[in-house]
VOPAGU-2260 file (C-alpha; in pm, 1 decimal, decimal comma):
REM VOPAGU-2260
SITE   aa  ch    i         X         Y         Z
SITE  UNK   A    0    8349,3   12267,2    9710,1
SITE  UNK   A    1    8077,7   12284,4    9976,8
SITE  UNK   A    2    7881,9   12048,2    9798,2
SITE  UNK   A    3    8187,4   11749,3    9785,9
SITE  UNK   A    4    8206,9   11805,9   10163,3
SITE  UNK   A    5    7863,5   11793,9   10236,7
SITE  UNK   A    6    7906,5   11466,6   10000,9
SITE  UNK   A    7    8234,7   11321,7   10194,7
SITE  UNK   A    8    8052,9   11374,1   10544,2
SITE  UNK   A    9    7719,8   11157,2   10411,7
SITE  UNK   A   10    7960,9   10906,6   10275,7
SITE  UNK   A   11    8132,2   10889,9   10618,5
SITE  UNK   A   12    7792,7   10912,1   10820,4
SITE  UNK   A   13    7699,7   10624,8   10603,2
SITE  UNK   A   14    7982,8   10386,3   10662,1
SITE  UNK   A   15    7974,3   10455,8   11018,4
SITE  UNK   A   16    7628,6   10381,5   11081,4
SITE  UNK   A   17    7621,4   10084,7   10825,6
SITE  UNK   A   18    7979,9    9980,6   11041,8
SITE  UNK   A   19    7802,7   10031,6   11395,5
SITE  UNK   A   20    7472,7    9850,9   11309,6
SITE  UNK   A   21    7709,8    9517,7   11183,7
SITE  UNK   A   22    7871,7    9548,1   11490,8
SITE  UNK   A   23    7551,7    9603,4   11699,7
SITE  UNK   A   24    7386,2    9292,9   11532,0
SITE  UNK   A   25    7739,6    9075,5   11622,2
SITE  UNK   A   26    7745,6    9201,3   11952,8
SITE  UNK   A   27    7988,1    9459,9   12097,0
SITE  UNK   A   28    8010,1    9242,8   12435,9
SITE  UNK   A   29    8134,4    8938,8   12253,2
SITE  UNK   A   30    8372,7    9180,6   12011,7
SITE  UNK   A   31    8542,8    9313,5   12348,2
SITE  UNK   A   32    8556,6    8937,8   12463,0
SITE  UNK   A   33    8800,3    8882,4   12186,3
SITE  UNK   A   34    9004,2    9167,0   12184,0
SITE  UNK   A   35    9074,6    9099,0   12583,0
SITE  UNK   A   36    9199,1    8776,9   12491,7
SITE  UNK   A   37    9439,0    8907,2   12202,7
SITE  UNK   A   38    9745,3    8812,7   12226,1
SITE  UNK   A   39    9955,9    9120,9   12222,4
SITE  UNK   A   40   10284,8    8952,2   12067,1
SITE  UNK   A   41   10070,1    8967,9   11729,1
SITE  UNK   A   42   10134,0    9314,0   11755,3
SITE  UNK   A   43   10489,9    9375,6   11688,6
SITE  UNK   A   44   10460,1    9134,7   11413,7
SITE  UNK   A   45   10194,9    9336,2   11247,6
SITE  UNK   A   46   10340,9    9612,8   11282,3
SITE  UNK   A   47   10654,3    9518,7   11098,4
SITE  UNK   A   48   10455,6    9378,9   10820,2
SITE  UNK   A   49   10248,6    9648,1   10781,6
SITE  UNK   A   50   10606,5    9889,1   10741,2
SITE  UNK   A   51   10757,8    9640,1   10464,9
SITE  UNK   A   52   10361,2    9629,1   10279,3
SITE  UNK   A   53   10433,0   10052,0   10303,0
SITE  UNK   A   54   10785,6   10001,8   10167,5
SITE  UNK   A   55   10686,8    9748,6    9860,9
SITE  UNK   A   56   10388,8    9938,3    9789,3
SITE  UNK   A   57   10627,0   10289,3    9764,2
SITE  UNK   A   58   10824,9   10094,8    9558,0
SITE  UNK   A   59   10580,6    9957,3    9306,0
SITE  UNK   A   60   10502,2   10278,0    9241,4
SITE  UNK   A   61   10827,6   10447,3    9215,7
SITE  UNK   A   62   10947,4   10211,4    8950,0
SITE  UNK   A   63   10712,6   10316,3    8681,3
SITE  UNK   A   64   10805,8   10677,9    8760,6
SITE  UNK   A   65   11117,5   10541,5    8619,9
SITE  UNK   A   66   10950,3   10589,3    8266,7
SITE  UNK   A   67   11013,5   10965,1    8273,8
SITE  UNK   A   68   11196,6   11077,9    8584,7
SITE  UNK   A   69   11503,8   10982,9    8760,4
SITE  UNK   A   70   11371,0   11120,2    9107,4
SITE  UNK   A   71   11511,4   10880,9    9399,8
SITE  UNK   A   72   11347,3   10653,2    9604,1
SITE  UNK   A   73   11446,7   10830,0    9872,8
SITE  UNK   A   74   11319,5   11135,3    9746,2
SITE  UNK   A   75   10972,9   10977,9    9647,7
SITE  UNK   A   76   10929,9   10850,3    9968,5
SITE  UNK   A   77   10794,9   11191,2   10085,4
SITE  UNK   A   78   10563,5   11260,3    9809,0
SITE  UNK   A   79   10441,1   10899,8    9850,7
SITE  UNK   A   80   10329,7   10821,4   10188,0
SITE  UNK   A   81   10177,3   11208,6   10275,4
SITE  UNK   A   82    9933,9   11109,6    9962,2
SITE  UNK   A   83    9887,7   10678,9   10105,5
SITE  UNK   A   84    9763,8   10892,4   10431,9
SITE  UNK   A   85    9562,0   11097,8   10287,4
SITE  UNK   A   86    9406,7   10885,9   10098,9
SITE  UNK   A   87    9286,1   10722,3   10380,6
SITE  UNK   A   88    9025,5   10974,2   10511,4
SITE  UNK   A   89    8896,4   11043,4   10167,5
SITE  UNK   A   90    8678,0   10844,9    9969,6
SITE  UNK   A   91    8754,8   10643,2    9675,7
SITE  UNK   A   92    9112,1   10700,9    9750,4
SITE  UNK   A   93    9049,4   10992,4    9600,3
SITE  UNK   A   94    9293,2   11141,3    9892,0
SITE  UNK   A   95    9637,3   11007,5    9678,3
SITE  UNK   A   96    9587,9   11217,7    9389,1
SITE  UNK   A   97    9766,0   11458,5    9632,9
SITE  UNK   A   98   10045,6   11265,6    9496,4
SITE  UNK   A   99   10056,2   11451,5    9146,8
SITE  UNK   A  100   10067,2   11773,8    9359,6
SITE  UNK   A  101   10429,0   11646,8    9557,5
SITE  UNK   A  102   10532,5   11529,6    9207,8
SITE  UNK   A  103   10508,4   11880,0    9044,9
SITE  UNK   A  104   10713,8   12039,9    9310,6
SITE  UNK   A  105   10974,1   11792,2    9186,8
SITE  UNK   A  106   11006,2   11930,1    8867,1
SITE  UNK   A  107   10757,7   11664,6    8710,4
SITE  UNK   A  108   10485,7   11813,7    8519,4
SITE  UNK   A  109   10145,1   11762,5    8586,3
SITE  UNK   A  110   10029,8   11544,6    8250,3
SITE  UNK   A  111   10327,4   11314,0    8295,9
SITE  UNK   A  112   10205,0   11294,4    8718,8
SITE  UNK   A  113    9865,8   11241,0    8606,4
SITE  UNK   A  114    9964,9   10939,9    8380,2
SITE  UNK   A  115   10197,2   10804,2    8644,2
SITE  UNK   A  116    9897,1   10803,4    8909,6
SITE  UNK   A  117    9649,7   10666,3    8686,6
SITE  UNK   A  118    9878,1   10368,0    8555,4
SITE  UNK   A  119    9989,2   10299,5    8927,9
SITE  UNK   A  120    9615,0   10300,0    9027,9
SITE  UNK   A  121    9520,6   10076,3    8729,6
SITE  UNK   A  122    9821,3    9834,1    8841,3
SITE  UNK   A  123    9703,7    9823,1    9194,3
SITE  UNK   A  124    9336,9    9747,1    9017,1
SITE  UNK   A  125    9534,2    9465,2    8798,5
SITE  UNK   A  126    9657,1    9302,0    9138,6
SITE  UNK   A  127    9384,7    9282,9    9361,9
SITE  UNK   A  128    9194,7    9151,8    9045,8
SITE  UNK   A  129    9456,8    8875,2    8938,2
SITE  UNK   A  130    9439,2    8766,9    9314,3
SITE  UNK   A  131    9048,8    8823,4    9386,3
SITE  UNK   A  132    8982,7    8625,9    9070,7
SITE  UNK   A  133    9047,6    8340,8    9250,7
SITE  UNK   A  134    8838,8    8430,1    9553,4
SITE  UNK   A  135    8567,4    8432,7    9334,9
SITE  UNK   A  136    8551,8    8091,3    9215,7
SITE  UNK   A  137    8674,6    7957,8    9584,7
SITE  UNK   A  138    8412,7    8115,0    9757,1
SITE  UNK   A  139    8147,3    8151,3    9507,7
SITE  UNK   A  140    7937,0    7904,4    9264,6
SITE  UNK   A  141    8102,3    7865,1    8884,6
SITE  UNK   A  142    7843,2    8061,8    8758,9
SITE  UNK   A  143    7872,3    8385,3    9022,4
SITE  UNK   A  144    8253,5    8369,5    8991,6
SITE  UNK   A  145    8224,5    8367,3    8623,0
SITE  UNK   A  146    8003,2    8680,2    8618,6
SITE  UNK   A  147    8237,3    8847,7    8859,6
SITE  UNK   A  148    8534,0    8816,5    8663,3
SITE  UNK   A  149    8415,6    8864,0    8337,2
SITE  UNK   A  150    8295,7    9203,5    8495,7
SITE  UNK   A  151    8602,2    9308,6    8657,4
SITE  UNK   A  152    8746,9    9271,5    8296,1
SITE  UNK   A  153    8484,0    9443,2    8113,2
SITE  UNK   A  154    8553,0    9700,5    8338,0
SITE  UNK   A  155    8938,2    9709,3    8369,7
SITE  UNK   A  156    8939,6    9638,8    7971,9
SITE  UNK   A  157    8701,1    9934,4    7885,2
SITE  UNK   A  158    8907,2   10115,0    8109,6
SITE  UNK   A  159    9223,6   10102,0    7961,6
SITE  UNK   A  160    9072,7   10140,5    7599,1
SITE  UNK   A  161    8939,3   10429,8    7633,6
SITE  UNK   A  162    9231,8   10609,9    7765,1
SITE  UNK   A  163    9406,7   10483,4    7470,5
SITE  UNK   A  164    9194,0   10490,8    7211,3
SITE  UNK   A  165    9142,5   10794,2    6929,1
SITE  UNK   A  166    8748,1   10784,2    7064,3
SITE  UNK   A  167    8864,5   10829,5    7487,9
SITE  UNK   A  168    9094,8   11127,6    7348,7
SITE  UNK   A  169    8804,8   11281,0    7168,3
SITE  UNK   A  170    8574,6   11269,4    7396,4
SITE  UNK   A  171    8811,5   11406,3    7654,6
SITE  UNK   A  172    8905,5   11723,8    7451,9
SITE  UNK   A  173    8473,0   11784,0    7417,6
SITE  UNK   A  174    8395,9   11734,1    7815,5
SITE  UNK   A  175    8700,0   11909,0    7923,2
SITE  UNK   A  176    8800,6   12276,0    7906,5
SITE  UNK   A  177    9029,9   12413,6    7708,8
SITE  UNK   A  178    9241,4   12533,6    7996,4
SITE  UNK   A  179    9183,3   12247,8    8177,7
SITE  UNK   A  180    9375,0   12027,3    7923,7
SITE  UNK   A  181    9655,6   12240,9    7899,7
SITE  UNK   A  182    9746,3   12201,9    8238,7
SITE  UNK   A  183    9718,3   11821,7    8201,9
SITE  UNK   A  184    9917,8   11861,6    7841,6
SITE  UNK   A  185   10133,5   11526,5    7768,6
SITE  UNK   A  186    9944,9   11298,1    7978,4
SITE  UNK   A  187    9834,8   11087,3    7672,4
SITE  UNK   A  188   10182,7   11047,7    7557,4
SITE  UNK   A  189   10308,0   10957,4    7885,7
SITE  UNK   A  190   10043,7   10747,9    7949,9
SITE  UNK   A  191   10063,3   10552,8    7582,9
SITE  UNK   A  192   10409,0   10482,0    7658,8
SITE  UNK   A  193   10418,0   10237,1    7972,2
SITE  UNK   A  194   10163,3   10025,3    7736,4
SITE  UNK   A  195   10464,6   10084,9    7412,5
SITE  UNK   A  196   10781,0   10127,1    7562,4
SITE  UNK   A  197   10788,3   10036,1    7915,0
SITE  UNK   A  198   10577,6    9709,5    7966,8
SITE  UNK   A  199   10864,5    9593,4    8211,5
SITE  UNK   A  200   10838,6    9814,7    8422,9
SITE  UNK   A  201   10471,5    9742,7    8434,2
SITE  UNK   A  202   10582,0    9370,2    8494,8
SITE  UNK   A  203   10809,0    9468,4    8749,7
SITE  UNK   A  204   10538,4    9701,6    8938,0
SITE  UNK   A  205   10289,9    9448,7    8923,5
SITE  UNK   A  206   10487,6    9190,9    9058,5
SITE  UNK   A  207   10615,2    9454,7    9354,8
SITE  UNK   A  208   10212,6    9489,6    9441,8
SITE  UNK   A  209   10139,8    9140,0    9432,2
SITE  UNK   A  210   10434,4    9075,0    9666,6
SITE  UNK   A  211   10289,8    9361,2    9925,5
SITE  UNK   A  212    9928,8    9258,6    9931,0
SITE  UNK   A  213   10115,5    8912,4   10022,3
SITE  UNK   A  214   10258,0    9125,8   10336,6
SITE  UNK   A  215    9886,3    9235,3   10450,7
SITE  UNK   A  216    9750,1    8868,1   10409,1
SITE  UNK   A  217   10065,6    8776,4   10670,0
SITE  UNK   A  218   10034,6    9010,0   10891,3
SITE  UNK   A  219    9633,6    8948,7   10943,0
SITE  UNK   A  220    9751,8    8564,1   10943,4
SITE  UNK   A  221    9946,8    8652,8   11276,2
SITE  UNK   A  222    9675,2    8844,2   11408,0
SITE  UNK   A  223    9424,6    8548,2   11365,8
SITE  UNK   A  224    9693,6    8280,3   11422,2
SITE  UNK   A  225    9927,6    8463,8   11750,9
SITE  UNK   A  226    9672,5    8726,4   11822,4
SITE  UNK   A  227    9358,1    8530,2   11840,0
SITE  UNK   A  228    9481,8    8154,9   11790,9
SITE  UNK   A  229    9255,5    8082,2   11519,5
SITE  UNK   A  230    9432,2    7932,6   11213,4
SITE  UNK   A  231    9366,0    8049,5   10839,5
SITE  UNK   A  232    9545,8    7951,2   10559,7
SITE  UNK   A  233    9764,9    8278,5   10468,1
SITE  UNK   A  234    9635,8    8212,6   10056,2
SITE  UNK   A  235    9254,6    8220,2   10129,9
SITE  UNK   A  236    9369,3    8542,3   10390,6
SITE  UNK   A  237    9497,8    8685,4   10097,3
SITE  UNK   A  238    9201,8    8618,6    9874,6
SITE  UNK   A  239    8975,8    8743,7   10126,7
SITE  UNK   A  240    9176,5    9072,9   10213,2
SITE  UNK   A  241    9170,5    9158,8    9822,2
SITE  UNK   A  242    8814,9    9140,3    9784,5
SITE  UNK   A  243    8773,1    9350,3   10088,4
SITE  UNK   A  244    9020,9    9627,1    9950,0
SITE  UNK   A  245    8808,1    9620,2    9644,3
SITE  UNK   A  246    8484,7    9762,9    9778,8
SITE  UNK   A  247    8716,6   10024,3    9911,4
SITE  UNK   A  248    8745,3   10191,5    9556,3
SITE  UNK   A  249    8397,2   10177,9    9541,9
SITE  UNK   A  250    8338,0   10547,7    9678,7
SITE  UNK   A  251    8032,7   10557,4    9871,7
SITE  UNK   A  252    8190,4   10518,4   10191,0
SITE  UNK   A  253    8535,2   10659,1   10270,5
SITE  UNK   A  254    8817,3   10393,6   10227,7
SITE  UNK   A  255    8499,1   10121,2   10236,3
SITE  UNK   A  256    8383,9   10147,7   10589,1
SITE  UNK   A  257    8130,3    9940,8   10682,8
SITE  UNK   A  258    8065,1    9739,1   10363,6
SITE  UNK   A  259    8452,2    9580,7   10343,4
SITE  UNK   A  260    8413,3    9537,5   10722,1
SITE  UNK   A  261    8057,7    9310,1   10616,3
SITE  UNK   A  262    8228,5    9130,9   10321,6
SITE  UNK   A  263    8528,8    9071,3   10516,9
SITE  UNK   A  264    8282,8    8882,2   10820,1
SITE  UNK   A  265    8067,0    8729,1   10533,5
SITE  UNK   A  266    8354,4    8570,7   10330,0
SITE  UNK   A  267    8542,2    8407,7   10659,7
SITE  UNK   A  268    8209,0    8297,0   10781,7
SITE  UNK   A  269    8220,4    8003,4   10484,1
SITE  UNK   A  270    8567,8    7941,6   10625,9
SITE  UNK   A  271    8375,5    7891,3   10958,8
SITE  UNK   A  272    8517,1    8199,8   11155,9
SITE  UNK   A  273    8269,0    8332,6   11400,6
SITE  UNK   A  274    8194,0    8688,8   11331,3
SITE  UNK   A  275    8314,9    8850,1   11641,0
SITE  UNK   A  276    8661,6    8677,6   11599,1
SITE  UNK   A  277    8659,0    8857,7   11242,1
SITE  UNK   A  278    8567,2    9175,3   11405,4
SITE  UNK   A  279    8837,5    9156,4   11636,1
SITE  UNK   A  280    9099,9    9099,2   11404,5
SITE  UNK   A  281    8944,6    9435,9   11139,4
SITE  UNK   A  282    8973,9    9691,3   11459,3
SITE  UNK   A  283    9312,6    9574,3   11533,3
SITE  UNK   A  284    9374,5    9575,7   11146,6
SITE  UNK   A  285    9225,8    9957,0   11116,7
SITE  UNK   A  286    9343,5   10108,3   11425,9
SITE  UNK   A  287    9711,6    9992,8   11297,7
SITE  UNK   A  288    9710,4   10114,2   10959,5
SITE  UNK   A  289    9485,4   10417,3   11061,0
SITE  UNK   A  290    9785,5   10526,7   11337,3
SITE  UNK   A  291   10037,4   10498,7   11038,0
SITE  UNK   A  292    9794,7   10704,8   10850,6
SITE  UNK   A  293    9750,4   10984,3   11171,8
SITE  UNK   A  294   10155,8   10969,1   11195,0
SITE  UNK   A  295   10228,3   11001,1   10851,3
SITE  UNK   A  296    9987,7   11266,7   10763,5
SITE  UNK   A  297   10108,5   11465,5   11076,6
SITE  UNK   A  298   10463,1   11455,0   10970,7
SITE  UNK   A  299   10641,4   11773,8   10791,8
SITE  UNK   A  300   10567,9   11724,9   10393,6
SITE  UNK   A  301   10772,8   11809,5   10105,2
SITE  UNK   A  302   10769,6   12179,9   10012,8
């Protein structure tokens, strides 16, 4: 225990410096020149955005809970958005595995929770790939994009095997205790049975993520376009904002601090948008979703 928070701290010590040293090199004078000129109308409009991403998003996940439970939306909700916040101020969203924990006081046991989380993470993987995919070839050579993609499926594709396959199962039962996989009994059936007897509801949760990460490229569309009247097509927003959120699951900074920050200002530089504009439009992006986070996680939780 000590030594994941001694690990957690370095990770945020890291993506803070690496975050303040970007910013140092762009200039913090010429950041604060932006922001004073923001338009504050962008605001409301990001805001509202930002609560229909949180509402899609809750939803893309409840419907493959549909698999095994008939728990409410409105009674997810809770168990949802306490784990989203967390998982904000851990790293490698390691934070919304909290989620199984909210699940099991609703009756639902911990292997089915388990295979429930891991499909919803591997369907939120399965978006931001399908859409970052074609970042890669828009903003990279043939070649690069190529290698990119073929990786993200090597990786997504082993992934997915070897929780499925005889050999994952076998190897699970040799690195894991005995009372360990008792408490996490059923979570291969559960989880074999999106891929056997629920593919539409995999469909239908993919399509629900695809549609929210949509909502995130809008609202930082307004932000550029009302809040700091520069002018982005919302697709190549979109494209952008998924290849940022994947360093984020990369854990060695919490939620990606620093290094999505530096893609984010690296990518929109080929699009020829000056780096403190970028800046600008990333602290008003984080300081928004980071409130919803602080308000959220403050809120009374599910017993």
């Amino acid at each position: 225990m000590k030594n994941q928070i001694i690990k957690t701290l370095a990770r945020v010590l890291f993506g803070g410096l690496f975050l303040f040293g970007l910013f140092y090199k762009i200039g913090f004078d010429r950041i604060a020149e932006s922001l004073v000129r923001l338009n504050l109308w962008a605001l409301p409009l990001a805001v509202g955005l930002f609560v229909l991403f949180l509402w899609l998003s809750s939803l893309g996940s409840w419907v493959l809970l549909r698999a095994f439970s008939r728990l409410s939306f409105r009674e997810f909700l809770p168990c949802y958005l306490p784990s989203w916040a967390i998982g904000l101020f851990l790293p490698g969203k390691l934070g919304e595995v909290s989620i199984i924990y909210y699940l099991k006081n609703r009756d639902i046991a911990v292997g089915q929770g388990t295979a429930f989380f891991v499909v919803g993470k591997t369907m939120t993987v399965l978006a931001l790939g399908i859409v970052a995919s074609t970042g890669f070839f828009t903003f990279f050579s043939f070649r690069e994009a190529v290698q990119l993609f073929l990786l993200l499926v090597v990786i997504l594709g082993s992934f997915i095997f070897f929780l499925l396959s005889s050999f994952g199962r076998n190897v699970t039962r040799k690195v894991l205790p005995q009372r360990i996989q008792e408490r996490f009994a059923g979570f291969s059936s559960a989880f074999s049975s999106y891929f056997q007897k629920h593919r539409g509801l995999l469909a239908l949760s993919l399509g629900i993520k695809l549609l929210g990460f949509s909502c995130i490229a809008v609202m930082n569309y307004f932000i550029f376009a009302v809040g700091l009247n520069v002018h982005i097509a919302v697709f190549k927003i979109l494209q952008i904002s998924t290849m940022e959120t994947f360093s984020a699951l990369i854990p060695i900074s919490v939620n990606g601090l620093g290094i999505r920050q530096a893609i984010g200002i690296y990518l929109y530089s080929l699009l020829n948008v000056s780096a403190p504009i970028v800046a600008s439009s990333q602290i008003v992006g984080w300081v928004l979703i980071y409130l919803f986070g602080v308000i959220i996680f403050i809120l009374p939780r599910p017993s």
